[in-house]
N, CA, C and O atoms as a GROMACS GRO file, in nm:
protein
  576
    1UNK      N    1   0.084  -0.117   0.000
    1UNK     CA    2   0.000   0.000   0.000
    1UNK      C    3   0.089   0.124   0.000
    1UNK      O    4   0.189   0.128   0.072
    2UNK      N    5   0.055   0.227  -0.080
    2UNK     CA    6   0.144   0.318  -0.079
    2UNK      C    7   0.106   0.455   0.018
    2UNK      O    8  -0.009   0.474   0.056
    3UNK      N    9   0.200   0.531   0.048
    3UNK     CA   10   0.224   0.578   0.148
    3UNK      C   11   0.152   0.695   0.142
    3UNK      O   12   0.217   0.774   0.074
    4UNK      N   13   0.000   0.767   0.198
    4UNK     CA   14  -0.057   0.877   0.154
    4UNK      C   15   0.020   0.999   0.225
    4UNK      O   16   0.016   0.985   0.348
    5UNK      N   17   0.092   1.119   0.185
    5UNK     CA   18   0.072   1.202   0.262
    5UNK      C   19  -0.010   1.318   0.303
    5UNK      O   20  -0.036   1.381   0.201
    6UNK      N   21  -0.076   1.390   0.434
    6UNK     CA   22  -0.147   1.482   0.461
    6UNK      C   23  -0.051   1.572   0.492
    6UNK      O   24   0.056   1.534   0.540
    7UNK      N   25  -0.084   1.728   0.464
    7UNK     CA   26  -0.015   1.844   0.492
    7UNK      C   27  -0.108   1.944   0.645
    7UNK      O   28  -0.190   2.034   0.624
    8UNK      N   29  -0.069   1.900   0.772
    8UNK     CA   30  -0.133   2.047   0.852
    8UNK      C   31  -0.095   2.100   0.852
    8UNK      O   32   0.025   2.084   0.832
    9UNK      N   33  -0.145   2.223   0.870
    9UNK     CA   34  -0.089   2.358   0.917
    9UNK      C   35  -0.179   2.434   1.004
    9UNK      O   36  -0.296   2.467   0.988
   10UNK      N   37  -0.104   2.452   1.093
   10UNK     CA   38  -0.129   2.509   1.213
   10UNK      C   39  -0.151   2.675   1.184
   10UNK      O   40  -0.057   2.735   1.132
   11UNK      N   41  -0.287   2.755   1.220
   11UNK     CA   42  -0.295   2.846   1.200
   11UNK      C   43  -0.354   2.906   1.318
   11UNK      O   44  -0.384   2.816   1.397
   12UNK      N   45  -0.395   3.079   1.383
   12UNK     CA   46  -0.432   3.137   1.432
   12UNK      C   47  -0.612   3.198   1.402
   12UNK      O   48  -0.692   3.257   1.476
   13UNK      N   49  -0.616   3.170   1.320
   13UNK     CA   50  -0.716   3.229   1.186
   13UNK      C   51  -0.762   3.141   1.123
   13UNK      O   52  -0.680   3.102   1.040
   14UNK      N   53  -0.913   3.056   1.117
   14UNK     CA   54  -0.922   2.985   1.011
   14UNK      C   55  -0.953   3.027   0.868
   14UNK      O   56  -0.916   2.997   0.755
   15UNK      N   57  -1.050   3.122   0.935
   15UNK     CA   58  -1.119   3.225   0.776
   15UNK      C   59  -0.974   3.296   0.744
   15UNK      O   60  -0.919   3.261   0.640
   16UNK      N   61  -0.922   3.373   0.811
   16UNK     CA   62  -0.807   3.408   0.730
   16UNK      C   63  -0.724   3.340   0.642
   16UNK      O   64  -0.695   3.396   0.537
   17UNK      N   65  -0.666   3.197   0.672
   17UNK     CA   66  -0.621   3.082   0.699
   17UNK      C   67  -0.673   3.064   0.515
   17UNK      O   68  -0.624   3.092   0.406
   18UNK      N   69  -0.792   3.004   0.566
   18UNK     CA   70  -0.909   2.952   0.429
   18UNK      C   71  -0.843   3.057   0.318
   18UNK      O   72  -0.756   3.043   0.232
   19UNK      N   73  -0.915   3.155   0.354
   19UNK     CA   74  -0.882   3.240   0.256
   19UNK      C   75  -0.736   3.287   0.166
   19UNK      O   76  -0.730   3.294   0.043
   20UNK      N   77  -0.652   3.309   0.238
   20UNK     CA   78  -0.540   3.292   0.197
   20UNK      C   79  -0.485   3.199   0.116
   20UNK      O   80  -0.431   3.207   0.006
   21UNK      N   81  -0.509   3.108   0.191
   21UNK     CA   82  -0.477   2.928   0.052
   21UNK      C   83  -0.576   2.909  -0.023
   21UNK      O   84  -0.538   2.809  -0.084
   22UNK      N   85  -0.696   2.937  -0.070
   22UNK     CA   86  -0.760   2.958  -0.151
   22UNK      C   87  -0.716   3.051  -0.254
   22UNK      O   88  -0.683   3.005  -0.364
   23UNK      N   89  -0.712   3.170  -0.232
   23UNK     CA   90  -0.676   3.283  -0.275
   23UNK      C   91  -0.515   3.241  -0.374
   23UNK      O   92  -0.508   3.231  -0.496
   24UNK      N   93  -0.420   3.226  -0.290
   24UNK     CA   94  -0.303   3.197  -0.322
   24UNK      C   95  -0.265   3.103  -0.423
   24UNK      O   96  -0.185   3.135  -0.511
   25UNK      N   97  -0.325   2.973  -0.416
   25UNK     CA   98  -0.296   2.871  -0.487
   25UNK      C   99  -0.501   2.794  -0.488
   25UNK      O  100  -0.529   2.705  -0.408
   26UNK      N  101  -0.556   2.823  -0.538
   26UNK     CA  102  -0.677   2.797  -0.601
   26UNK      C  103  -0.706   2.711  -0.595
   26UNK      O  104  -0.755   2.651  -0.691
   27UNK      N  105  -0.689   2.648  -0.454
   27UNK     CA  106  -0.729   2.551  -0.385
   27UNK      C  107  -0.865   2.571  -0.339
   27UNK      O  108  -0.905   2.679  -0.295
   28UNK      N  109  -0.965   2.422  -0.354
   28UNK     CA  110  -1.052   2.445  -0.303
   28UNK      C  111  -1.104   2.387  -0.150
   28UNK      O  112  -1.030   2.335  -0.068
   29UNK      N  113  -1.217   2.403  -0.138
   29UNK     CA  114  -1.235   2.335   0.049
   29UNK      C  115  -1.300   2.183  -0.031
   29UNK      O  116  -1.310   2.162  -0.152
   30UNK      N  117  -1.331   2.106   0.066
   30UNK     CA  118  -1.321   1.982   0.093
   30UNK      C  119  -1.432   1.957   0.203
   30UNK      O  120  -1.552   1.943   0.185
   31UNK      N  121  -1.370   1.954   0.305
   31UNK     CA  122  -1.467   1.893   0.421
   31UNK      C  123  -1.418   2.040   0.540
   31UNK      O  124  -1.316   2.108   0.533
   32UNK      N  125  -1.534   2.053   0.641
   32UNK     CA  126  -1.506   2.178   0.754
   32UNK      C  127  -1.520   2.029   0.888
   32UNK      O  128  -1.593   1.931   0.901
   33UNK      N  129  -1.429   2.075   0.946
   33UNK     CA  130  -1.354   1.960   1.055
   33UNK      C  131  -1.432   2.023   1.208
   33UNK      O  132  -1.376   2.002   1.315
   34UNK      N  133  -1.510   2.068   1.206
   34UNK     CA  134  -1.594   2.125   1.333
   34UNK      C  135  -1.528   2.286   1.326
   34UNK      O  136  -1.484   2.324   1.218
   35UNK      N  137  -1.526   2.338   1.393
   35UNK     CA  138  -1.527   2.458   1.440
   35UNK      C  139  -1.333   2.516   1.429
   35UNK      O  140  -1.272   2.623   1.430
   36UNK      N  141  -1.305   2.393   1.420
   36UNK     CA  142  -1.117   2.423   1.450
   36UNK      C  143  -1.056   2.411   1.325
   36UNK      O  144  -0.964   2.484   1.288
   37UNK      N  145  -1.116   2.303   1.246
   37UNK     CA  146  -1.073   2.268   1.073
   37UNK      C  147  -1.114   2.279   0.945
   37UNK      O  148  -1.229   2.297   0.907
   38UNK      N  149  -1.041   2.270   0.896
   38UNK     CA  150  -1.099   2.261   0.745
   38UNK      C  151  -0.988   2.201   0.658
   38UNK      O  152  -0.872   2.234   0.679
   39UNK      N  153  -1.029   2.092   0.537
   39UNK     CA  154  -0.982   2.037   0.459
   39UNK      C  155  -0.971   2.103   0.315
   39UNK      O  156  -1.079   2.141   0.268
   40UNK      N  157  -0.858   2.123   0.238
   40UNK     CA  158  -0.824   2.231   0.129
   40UNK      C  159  -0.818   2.077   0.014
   40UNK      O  160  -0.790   1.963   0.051
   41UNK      N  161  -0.843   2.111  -0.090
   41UNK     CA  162  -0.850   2.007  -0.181
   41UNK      C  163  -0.768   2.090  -0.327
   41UNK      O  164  -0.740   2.206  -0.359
   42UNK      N  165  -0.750   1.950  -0.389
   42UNK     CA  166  -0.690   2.062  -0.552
   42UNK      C  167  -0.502   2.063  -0.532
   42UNK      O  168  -0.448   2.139  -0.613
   43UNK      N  169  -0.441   2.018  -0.473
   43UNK     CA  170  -0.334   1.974  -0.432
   43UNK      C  171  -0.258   1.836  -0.510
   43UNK      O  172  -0.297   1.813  -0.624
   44UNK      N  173  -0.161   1.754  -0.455
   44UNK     CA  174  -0.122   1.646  -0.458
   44UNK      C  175  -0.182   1.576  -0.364
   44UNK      O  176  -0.232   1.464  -0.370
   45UNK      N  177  -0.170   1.684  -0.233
   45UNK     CA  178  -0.229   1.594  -0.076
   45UNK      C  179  -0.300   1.674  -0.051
   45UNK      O  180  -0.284   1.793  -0.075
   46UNK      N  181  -0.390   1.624   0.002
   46UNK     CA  182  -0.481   1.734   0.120
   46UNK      C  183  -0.384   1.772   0.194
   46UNK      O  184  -0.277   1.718   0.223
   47UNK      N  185  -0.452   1.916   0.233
   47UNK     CA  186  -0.380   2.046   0.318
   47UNK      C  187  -0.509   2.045   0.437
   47UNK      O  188  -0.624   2.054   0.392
   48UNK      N  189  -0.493   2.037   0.570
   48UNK     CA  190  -0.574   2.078   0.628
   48UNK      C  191  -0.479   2.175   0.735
   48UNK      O  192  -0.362   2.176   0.772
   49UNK      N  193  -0.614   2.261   0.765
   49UNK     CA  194  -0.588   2.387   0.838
   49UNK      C  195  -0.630   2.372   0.979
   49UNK      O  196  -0.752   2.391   0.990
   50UNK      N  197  -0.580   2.349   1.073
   50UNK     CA  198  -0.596   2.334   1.186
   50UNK      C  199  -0.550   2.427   1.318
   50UNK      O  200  -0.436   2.446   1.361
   51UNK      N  201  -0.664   2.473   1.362
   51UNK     CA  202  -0.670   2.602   1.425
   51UNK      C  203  -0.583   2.567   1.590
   51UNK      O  204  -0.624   2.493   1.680
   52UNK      N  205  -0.446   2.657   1.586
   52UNK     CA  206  -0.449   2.655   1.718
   52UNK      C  207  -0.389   2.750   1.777
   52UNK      O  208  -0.301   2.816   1.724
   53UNK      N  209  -0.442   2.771   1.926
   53UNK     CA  210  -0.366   2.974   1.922
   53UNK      C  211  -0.280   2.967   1.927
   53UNK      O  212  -0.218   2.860   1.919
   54UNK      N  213  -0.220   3.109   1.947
   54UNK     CA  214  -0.116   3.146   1.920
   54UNK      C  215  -0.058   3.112   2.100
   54UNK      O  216  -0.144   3.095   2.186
   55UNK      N  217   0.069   3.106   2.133
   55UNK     CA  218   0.119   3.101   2.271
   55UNK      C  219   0.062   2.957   2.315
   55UNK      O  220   0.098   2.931   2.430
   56UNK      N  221  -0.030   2.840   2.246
   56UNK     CA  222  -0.021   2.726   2.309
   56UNK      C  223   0.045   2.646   2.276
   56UNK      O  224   0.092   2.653   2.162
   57UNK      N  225   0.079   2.532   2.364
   57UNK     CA  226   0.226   2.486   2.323
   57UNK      C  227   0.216   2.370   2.271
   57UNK      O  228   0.127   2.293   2.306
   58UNK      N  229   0.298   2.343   2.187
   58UNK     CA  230   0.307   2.170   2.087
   58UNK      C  231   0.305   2.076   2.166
   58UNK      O  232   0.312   2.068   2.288
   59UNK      N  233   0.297   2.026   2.109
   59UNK     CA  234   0.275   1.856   2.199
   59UNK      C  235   0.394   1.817   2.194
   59UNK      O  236   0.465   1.856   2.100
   60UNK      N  237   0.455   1.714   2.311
   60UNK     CA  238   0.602   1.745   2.265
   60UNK      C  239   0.682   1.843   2.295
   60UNK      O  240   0.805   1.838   2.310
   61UNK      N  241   0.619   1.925   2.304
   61UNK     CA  242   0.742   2.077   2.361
   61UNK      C  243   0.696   2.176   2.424
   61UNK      O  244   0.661   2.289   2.390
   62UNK      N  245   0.703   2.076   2.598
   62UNK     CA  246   0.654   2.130   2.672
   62UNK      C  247   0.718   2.319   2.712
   62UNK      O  248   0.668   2.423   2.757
   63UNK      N  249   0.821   2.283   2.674
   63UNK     CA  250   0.862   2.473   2.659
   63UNK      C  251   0.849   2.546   2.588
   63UNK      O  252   0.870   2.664   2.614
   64UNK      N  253   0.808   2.501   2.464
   64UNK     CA  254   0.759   2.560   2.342
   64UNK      C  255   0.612   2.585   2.306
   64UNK      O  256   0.527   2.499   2.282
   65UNK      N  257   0.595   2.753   2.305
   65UNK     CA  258   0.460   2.758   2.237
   65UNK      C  259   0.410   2.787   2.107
   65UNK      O  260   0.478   2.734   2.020
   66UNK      N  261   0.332   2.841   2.072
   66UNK     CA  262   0.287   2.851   1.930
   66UNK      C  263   0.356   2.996   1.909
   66UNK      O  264   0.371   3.071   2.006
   67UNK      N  265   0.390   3.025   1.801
   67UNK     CA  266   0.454   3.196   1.816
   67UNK      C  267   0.424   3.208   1.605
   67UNK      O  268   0.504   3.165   1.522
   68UNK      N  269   0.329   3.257   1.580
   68UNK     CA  270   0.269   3.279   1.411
   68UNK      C  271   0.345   3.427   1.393
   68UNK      O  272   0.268   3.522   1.392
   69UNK      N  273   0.456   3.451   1.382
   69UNK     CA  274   0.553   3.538   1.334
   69UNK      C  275   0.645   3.434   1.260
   69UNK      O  276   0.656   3.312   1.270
   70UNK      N  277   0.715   3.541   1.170
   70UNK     CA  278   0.815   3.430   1.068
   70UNK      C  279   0.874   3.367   1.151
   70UNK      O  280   0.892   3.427   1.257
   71UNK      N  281   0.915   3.256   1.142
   71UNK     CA  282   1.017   3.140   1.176
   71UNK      C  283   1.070   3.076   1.078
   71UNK      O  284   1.057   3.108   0.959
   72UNK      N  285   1.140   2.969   1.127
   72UNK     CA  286   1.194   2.859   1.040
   72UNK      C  287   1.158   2.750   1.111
   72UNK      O  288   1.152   2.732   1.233
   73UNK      N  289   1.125   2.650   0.981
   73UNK     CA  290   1.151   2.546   1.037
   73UNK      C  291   1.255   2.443   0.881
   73UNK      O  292   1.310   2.489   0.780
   74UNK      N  293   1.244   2.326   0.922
   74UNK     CA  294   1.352   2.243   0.815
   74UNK      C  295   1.253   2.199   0.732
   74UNK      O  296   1.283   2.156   0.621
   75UNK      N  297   1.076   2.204   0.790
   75UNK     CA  298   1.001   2.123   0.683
   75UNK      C  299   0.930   2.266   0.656
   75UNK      O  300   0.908   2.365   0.727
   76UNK      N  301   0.904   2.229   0.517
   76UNK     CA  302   0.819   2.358   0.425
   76UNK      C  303   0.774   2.300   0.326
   76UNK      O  304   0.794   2.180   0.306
   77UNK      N  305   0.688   2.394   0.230
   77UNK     CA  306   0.560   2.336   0.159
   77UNK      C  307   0.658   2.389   0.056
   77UNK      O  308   0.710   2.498   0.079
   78UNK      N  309   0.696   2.311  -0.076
   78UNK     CA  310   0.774   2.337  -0.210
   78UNK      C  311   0.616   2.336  -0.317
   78UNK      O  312   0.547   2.234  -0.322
   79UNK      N  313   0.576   2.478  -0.403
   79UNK     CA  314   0.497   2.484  -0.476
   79UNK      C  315   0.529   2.462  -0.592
   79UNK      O  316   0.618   2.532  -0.640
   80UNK      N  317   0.456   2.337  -0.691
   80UNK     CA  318   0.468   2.340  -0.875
   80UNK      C  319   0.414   2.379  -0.897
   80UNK      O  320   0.297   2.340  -0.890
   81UNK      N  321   0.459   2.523  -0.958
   81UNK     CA  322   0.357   2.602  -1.071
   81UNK      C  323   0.397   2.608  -1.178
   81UNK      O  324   0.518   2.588  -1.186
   82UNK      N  325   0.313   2.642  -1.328
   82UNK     CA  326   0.359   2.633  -1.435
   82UNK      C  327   0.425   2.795  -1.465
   82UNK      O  328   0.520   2.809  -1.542
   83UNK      N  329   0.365   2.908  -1.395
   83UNK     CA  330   0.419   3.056  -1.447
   83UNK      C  331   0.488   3.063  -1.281
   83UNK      O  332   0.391   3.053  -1.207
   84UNK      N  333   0.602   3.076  -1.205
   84UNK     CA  334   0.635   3.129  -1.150
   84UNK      C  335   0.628   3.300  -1.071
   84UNK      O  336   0.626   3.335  -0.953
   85UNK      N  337   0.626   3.344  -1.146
   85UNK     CA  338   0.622   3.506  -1.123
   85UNK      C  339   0.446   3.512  -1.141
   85UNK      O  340   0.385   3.580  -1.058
   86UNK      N  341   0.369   3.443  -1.245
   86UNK     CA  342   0.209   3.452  -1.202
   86UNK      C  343   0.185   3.432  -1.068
   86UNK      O  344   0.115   3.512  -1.006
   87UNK      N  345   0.251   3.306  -0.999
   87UNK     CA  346   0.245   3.205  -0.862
   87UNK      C  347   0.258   3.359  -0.778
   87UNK      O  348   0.161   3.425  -0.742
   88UNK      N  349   0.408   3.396  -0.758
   88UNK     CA  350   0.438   3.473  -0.686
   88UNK      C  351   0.315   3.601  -0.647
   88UNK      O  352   0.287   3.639  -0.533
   89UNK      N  353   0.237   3.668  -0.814
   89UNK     CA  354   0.173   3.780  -0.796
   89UNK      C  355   0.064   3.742  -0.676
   89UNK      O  356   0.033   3.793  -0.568
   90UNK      N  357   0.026   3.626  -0.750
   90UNK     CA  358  -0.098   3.577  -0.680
   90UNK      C  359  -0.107   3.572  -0.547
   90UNK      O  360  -0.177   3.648  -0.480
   91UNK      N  361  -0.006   3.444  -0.486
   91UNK     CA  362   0.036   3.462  -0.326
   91UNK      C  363   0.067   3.559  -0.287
   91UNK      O  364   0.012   3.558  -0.176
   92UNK      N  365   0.136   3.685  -0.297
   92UNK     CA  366   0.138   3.834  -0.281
   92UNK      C  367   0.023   3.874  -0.253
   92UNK      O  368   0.002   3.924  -0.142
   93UNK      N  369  -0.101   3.861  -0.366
   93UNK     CA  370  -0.189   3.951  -0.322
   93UNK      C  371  -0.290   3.922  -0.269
   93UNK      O  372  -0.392   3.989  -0.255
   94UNK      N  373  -0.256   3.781  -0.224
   94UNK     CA  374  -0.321   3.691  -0.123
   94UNK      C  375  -0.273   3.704   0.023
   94UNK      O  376  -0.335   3.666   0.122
   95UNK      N  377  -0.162   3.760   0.020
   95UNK     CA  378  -0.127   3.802   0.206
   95UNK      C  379   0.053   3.715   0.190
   95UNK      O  380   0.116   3.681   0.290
   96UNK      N  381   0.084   3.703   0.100
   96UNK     CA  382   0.192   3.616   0.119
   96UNK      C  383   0.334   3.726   0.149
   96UNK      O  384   0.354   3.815   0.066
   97UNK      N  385   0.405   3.716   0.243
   97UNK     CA  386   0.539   3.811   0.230
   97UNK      C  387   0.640   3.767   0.074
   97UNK      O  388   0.610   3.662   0.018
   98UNK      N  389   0.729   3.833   0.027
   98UNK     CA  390   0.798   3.781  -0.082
   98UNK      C  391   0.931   3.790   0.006
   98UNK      O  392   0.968   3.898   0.052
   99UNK      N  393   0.991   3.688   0.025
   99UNK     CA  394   1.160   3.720   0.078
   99UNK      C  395   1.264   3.670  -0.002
   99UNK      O  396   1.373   3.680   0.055
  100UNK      N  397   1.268   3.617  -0.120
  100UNK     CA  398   1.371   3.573  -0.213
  100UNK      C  399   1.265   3.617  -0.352
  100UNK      O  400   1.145   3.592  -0.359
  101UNK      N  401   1.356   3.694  -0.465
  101UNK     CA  402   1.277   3.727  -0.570
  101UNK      C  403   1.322   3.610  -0.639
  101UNK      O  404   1.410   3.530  -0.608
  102UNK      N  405   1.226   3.616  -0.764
  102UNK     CA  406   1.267   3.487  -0.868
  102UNK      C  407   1.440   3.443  -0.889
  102UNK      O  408   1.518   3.507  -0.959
  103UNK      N  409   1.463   3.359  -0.836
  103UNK     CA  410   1.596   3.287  -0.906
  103UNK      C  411   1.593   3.200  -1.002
  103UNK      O  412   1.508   3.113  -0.986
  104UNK      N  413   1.679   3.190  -1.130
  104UNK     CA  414   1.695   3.094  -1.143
  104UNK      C  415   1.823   3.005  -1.180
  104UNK      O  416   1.933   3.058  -1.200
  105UNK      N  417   1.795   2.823  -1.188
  105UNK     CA  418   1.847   2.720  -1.177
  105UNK      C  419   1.843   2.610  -1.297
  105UNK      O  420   1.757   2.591  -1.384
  106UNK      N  421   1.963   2.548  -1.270
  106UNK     CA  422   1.926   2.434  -1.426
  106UNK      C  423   1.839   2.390  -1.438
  106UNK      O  424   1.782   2.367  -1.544
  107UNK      N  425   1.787   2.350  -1.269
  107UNK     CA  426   1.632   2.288  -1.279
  107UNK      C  427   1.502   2.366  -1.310
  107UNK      O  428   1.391   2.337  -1.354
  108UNK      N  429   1.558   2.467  -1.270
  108UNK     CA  430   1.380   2.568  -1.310
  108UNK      C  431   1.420   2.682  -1.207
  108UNK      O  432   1.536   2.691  -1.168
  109UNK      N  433   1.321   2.767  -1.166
  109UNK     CA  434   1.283   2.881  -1.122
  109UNK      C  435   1.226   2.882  -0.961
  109UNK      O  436   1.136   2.807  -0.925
  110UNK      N  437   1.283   2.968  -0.884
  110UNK     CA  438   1.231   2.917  -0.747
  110UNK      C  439   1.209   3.092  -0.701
  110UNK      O  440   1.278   3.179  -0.754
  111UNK      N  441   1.098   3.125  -0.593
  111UNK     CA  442   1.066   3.208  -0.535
  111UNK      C  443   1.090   3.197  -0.398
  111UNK      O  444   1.159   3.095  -0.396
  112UNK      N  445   1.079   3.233  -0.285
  112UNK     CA  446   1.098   3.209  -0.179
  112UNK      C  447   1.030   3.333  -0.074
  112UNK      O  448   1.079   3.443  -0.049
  113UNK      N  449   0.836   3.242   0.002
  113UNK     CA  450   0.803   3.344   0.072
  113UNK      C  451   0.765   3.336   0.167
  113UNK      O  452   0.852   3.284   0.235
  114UNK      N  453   0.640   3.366   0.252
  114UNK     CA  454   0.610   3.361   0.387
  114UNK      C  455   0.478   3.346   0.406
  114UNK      O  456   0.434   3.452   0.361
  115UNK      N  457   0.378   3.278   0.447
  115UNK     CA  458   0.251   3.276   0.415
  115UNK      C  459   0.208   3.373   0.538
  115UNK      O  460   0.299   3.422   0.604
  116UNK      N  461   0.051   3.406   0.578
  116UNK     CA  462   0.082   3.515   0.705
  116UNK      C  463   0.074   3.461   0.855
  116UNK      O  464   0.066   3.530   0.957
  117UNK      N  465   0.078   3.314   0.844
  117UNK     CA  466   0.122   3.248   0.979
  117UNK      C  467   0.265   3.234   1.015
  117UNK      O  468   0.292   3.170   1.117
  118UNK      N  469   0.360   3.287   0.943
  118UNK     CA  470   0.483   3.272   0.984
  118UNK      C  471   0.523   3.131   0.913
  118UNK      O  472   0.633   3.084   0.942
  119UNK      N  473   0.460   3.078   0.843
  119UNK     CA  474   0.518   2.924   0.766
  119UNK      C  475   0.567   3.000   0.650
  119UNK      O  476   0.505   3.094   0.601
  120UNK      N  477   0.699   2.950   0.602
  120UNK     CA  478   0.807   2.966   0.495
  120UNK      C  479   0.715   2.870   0.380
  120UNK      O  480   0.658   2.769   0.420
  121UNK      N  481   0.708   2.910   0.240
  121UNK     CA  482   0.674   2.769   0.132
  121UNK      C  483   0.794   2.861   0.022
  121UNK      O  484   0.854   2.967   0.041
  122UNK      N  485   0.796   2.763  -0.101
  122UNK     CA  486   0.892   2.796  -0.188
  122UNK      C  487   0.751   2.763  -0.330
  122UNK      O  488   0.666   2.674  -0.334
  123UNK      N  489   0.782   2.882  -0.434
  123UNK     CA  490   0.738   2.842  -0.529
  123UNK      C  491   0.827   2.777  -0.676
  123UNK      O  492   0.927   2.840  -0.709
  124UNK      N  493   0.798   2.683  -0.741
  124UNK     CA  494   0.920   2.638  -0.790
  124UNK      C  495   0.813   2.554  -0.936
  124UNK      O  496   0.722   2.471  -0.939
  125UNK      N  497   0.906   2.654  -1.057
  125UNK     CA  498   0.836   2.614  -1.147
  125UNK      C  499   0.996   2.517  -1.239
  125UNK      O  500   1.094   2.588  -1.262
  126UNK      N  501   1.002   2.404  -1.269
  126UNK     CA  502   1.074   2.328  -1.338
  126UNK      C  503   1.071   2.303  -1.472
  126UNK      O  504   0.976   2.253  -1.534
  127UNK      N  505   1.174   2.338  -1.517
  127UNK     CA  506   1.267   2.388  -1.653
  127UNK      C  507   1.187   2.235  -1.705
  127UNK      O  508   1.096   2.173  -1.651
  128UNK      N  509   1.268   2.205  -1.837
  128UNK     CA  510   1.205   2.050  -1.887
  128UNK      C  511   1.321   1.969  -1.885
  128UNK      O  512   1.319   1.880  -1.970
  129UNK      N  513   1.422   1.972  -1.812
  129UNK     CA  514   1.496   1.891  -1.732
  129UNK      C  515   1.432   1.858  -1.571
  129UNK      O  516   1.424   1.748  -1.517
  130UNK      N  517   1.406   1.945  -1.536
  130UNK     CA  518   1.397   1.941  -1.357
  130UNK      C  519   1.465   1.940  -1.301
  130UNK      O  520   1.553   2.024  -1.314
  131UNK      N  521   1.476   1.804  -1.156
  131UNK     CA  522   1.574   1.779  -1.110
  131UNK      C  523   1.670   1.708  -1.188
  131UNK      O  524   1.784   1.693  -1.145
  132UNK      N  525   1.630   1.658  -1.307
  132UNK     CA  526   1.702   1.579  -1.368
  132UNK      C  527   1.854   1.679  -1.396
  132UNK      O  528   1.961   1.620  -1.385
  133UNK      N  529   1.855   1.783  -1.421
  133UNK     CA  530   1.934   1.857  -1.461
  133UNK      C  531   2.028   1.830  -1.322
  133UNK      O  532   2.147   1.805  -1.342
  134UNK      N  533   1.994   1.832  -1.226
  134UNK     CA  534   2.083   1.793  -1.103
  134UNK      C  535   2.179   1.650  -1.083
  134UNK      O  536   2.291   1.618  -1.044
  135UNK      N  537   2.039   1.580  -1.147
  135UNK     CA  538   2.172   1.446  -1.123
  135UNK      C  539   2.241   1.425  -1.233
  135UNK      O  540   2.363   1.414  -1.217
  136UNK      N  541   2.183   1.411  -1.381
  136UNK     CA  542   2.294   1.427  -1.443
  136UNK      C  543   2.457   1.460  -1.421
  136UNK      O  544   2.555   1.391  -1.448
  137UNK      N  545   2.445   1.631  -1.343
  137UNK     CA  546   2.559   1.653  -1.339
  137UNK      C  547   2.608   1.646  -1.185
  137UNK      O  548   2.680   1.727  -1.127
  138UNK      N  549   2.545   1.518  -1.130
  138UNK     CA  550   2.603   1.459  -1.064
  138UNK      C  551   2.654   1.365  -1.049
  138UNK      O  552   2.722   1.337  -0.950
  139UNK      N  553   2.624   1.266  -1.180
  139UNK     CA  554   2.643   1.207  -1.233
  139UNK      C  555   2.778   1.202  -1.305
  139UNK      O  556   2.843   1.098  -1.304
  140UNK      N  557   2.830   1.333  -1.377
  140UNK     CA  558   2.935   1.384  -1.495
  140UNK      C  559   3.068   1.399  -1.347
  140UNK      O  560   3.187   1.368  -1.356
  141UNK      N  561   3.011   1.444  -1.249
  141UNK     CA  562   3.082   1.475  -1.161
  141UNK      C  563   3.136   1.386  -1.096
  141UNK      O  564   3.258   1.394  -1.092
  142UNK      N  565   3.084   1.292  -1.037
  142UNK     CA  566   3.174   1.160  -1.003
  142UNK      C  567   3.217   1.061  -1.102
  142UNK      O  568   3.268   0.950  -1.093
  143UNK      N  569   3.184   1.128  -1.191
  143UNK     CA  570   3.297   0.994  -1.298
  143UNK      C  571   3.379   1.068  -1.339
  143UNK      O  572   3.434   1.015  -1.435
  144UNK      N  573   3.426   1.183  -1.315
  144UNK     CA  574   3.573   1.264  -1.393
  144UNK      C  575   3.703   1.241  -1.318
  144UNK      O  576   3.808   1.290  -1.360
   0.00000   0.00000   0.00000
């Protein structure tokens, strides 16, 4: 059986929340999870939005609370879009911060922004190599 994945995200705001990823990437709703959730559809995976305040603390980290200002973390949402800089306008004028302007790479085109919970995503539209353009010449590289 293969391995499904679900995307949460922890928000302050559901209607804001909703709206924003709707708005941004033209995602639609799915199922409303009682009063705290909602399920985003139109993806690879379902995205659900799961409401929790701000200052309460993770499970798991009992010293740690919720804090929806930018952060980092190591896991983030990587977006395929076909127009890059369309992607970007859109999430912009959907509430998204912009903190890296368009770059680009052998593999394609990457943006880099902030949604308004403080979660980092990347938008990333791929050349007609992709990653392939990566291993190849990783490939060229360990055999010289």
């Amino acid at each position: 059986m293969p391995v499904e994945l679900l995307v949460n995200i922890d928000v302050d705001d559901l209607e804001r929340a909703t709206a924003f990823y709707l708005g941004a990437f033209g995602l639609g709703i799915g199922r409303r999870l009682g009063a705290d959730g909602i399920e985003l559809l139109g993806a690879s995976s379902r995205i659900y939005l799961l409401v929790k305040p701000a200052g309460s603390r993770a499970i798991g980290s009992p010293d740690r609370t919720r804090d929806y200002g930018r952060h980092w973390t190591p896991v983030h949402l990587d977006i395929v879009v076909p127009d890059v800089e369309a992607a970007v306008r859109r999430a912009v004028a959907a509430g998204a911060v912009l903190e890296s302007g368009v770059a680009s790479h052998a593999w394609g085109r990457i943006a880099m922004l902030g949604d308004p919970f403080g979660h980092g995503f990347c938008l990333i539209q791929f050349s007609e190599r992709g990653y392939d353009a990566l291993a190849a010449r990783d490939v060229e590289d360990r055999s010289s």
